[in-house]
C-alpha positions as CSV (number, residue, x, y, z in Angstrom):
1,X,23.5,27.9,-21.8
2,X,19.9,29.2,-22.8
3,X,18.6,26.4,-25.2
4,X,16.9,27.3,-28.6
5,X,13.5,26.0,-29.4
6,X,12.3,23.6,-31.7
7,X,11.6,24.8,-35.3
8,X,9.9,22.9,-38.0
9,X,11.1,21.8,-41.6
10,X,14.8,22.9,-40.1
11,X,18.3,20.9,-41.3
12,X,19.3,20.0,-38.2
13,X,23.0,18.6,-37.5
14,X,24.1,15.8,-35.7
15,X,24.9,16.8,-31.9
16,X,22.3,20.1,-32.1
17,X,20.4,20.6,-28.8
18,X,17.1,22.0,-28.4
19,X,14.0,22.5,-26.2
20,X,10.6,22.0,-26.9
21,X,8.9,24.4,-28.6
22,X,5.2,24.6,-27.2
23,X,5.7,24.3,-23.2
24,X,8.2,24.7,-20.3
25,X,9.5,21.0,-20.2
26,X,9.1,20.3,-16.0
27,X,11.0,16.9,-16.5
28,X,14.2,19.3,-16.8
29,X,14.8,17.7,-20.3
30,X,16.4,19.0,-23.6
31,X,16.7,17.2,-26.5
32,X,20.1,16.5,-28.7
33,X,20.0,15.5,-32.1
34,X,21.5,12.0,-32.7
35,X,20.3,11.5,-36.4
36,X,20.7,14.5,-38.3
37,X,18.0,15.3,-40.9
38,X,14.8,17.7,-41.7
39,X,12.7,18.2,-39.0
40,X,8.8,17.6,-39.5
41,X,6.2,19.9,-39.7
42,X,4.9,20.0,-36.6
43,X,6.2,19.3,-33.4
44,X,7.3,15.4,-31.9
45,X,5.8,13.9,-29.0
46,X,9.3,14.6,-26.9
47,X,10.3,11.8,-24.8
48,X,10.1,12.4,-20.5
49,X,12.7,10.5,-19.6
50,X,16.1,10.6,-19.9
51,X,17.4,8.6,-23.1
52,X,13.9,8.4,-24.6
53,X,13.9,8.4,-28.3
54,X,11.6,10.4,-31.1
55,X,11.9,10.4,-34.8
56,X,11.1,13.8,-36.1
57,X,10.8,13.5,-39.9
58,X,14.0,11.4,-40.5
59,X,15.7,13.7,-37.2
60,X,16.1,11.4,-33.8
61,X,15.8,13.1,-30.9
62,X,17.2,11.9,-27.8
63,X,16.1,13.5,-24.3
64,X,19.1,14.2,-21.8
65,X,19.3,17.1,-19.1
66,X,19.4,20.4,-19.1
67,X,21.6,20.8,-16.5
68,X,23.7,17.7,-16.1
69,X,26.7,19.5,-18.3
70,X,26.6,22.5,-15.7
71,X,26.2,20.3,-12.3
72,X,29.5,18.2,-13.4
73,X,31.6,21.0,-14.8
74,X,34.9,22.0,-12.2
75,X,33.2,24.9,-11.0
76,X,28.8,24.5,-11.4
77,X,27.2,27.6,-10.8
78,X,25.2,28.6,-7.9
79,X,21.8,26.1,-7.4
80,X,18.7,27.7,-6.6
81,X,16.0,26.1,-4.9
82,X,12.8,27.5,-5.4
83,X,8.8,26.5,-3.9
84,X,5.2,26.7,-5.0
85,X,2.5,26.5,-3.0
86,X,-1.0,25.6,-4.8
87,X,-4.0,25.9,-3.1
88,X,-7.2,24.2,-4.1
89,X,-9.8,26.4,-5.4
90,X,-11.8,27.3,-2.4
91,X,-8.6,27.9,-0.7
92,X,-7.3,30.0,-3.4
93,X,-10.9,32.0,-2.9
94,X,-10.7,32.4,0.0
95,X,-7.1,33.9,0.2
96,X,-7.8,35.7,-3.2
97,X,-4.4,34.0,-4.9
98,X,-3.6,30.4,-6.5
99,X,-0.3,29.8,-5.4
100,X,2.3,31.4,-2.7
101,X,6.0,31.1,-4.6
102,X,9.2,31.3,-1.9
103,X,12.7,30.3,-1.5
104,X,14.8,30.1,1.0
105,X,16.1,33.3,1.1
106,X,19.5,32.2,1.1
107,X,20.2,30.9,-2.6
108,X,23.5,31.6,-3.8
109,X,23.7,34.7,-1.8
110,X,20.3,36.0,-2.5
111,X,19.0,37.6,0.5
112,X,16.1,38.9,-1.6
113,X,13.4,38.3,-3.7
114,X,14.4,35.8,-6.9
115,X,11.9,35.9,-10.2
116,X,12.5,32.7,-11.9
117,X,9.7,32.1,-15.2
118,X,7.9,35.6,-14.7
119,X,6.9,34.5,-11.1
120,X,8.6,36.7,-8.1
121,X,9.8,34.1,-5.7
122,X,9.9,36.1,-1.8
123,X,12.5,35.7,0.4
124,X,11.3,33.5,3.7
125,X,13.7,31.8,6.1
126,X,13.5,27.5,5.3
127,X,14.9,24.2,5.9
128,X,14.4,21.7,3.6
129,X,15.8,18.2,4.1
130,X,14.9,14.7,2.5
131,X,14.3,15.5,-0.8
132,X,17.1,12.9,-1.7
133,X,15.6,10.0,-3.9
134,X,17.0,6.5,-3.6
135,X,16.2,3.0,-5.7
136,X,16.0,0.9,-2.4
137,X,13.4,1.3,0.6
138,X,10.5,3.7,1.5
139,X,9.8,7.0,-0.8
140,X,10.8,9.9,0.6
141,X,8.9,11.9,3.5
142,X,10.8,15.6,3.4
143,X,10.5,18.0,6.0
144,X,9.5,21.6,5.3
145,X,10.7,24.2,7.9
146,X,9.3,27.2,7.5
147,X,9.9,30.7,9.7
148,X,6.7,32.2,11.9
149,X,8.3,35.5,13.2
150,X,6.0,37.6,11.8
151,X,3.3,34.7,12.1
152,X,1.8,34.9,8.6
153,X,2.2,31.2,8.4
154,X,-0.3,30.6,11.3
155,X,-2.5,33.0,9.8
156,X,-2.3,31.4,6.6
157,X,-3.5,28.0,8.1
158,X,-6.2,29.5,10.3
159,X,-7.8,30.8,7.3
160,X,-7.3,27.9,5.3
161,X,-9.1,25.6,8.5
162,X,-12.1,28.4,8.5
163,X,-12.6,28.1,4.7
164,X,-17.0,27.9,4.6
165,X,-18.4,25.8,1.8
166,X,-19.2,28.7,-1.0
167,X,-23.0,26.8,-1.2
168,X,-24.0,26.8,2.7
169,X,-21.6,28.7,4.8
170,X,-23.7,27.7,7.7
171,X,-22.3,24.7,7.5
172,X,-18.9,23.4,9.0
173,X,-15.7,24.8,7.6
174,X,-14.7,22.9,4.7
175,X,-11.1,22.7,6.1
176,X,-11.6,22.6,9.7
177,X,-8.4,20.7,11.4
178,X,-6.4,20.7,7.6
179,X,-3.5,22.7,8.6
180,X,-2.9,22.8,5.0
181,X,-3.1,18.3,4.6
182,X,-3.0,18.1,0.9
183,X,-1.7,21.0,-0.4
184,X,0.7,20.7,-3.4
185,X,4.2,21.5,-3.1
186,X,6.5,22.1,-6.2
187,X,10.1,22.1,-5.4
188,X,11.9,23.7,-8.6
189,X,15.8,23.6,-8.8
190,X,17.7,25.1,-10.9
191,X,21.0,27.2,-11.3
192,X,22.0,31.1,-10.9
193,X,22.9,32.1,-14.2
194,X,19.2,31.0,-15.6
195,X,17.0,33.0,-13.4
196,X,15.4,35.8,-15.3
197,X,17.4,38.9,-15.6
198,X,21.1,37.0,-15.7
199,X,22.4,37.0,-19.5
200,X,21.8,33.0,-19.9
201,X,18.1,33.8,-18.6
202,X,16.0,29.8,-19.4
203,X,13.2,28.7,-18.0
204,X,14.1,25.1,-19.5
205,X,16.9,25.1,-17.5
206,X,16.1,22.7,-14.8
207,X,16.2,19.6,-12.6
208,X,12.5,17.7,-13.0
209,X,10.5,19.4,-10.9
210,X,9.6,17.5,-7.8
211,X,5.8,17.3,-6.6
212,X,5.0,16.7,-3.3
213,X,1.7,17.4,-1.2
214,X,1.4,18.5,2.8
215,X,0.2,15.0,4.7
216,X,0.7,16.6,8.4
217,X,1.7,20.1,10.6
218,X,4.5,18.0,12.6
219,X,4.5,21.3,14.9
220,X,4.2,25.0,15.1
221,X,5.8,27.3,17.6
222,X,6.2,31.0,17.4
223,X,9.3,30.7,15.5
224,X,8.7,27.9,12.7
225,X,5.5,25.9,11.6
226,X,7.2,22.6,10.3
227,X,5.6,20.0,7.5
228,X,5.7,16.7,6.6
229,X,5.4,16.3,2.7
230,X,4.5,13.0,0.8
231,X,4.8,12.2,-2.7
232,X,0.8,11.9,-4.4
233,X,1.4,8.0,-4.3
234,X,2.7,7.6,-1.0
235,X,-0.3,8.6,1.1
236,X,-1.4,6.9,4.1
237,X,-4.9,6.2,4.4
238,X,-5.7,6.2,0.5
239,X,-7.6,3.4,-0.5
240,X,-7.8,1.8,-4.6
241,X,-10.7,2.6,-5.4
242,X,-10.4,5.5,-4.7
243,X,-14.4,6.2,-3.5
244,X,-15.8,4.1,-1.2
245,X,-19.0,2.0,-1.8
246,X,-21.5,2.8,1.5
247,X,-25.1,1.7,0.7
248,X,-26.7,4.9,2.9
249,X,-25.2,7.7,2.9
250,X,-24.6,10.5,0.5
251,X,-20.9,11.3,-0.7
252,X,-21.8,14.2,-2.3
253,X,-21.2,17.5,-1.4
254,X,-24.2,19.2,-1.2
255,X,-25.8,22.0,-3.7
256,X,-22.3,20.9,-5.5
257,X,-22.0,20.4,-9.3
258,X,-22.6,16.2,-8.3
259,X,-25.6,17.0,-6.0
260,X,-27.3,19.1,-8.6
261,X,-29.5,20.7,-6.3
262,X,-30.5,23.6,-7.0
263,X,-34.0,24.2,-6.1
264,X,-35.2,27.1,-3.3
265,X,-37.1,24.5,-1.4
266,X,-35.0,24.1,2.1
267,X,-34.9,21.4,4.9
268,X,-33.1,20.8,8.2
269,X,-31.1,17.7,8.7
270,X,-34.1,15.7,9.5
271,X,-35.8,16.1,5.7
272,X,-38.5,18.5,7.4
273,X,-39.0,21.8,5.4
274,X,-38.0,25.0,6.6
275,X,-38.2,28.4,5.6
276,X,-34.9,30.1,4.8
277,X,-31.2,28.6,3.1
278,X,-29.4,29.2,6.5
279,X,-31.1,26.2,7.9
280,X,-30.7,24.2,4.6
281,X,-28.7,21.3,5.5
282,X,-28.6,17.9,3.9
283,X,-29.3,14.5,5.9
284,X,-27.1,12.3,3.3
285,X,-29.8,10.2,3.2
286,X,-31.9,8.9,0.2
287,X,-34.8,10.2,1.9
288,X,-33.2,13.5,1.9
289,X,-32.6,13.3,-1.8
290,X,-36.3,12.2,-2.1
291,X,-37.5,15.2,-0.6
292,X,-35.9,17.6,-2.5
293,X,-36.0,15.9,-6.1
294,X,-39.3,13.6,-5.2
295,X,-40.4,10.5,-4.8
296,X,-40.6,9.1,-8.4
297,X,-38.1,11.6,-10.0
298,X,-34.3,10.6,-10.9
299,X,-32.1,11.1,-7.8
300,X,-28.8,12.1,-8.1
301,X,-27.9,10.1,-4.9
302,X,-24.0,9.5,-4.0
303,X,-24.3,6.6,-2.5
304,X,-24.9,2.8,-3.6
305,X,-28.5,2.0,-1.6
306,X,-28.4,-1.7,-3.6
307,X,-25.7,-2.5,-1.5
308,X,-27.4,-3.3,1.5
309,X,-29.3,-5.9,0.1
310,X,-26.3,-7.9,-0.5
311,X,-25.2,-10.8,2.0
């Protein structure tokens, strides 16, 4: 059923289900009335988990799902799986979109495209398995299969792995190797009879929306590029904290919003001046951040140089 939104100053009777008002819920959440009242004047904090409690006025809302009534009914409708692909921002520059948003081309019979939330959802061929999530052992590592016939997919992650730095494109590519590492992947799923278009059209109709991120290209042939996807807290390699303290050399990116450069004075790797940008390139060094800011001004260095006098 399409679910009506929250309203304020409303008598509201026991067992009345609504959705929030102000955003698309991704939790998959509704919210049923299980102490009947007047709503408030403004809109609750609604819970994100099922069961979670909030007094609206003297109304108690309790969060359950949107779809759990459909799922265990004799005969559920269709379940759509749907994808979205966000770049980060010099990605999505340099491919001239933010997101890519595909199923599998097989959803309930749809050999098409699917429009789901405003957003046109194209038809490629996939396989995705592992999504399931379990209270016992690791998190789960899903596999992404996606087709290459036409070998857009290979294209896509050539031009993401060629992706210049928008301050010194003589530089090394930003991405060089990525095959796509770190992307975000949203898996939506939801059923048939909500897409847009079908007579129960809801956007709040939904599982919670699952969020996972690329960690490795396990292979790519002519006919499929296949990924490993990791949930945002399960990647290896990741260290708490999150930067690392090095006493000499610069984490900043350079001419970037932290570097704060800025200035048309230009110098090689080596802190000597030279005459044009193309050569510009930073040593990382707090010599290099001398040069350019001088000797007894602030330095915007992104390192921690006091380290290196500790034993």
């Amino acid at each position: 059923m399409a679910y009506s939104a929250w309203t304020a100053n409303t008598v509201t009777a026991l067992g009345t289900v609504v959705r929030s008002a102000s955003t698309i819920v991704p939790t998959g959440l509704v919210f049923e009335c299980t102490t009947a009242g007047t709503t408030g004047a403004t809109e609750p904090p609604f819970g994100t988990d099922v069961g979670s409690t909030v007094t609206d006025n003297n109304v108690v809302w309790t969060a359950i799902s949107s779809v759990f009534e459909d799922l265990n009914s004799f005969a559920p409708d269709k379940i759509i799986e749907l994808f979205e692909l966000e770049f980060v921002d010099e990605v999505a520059t340099a491919l001239g979109v933010s997101k890519y948003y595909f199923h599998n081309g097989l959803n309930a019979g749809f050999t098409g495209n699917i429009v789901f939330n405003s957003n046109t959802y194209s038809a490629i061929p996939i396989k995705s398995e592992g999504f399931e999530m379990t209270t016992q052992g690791s998190l789960p590592r899903p596999l992404l299969t996606i087709a290459n016939l036409d070998g857009a997919i290979t294209a896509l992650i050539k031009t993401v792995n060629n992706v210049q730095r928008a301050t010194n494109p003589s530089q090394t590519a930003l991405f060089s190797g990525n095959d796509l590492a770190g992307t975000q992947i949203r898996r939506i799923t939801t059923l048939r009879k909500y897409l847009d278009g079908q007579p129960d059209a809801d956007v709040h109709a939904r599982n919670a929306d699952q969020i996972f991120e690329i960690d490795r290209k396990v292979s790519e042939t002519r006919d499929a590029v296949q990924f490993e996807l990791v949930m945002p807290v399960d990647r290896e390699g990741d260290m708490l904290p999150k930067r690392q303290c090095v006493s000499n050399i610069c984490q900043w990116v350079y001419r970037s919003s932290e570097c704060s450069y800025t200035g048309t004075n230009y110098f090689d790797i080596n802190d000597q001046a030279v005459g044009s940008a193309a050569a510009d390139v930073c040593g990382k060094r707090l010599t290099s951040c001398k040069a350019r800011f001088g000797q007894y001004n602030a330095l915007p260095y992104g390192s921690f140089p006091s380290l290196g006098m500790l034993k």
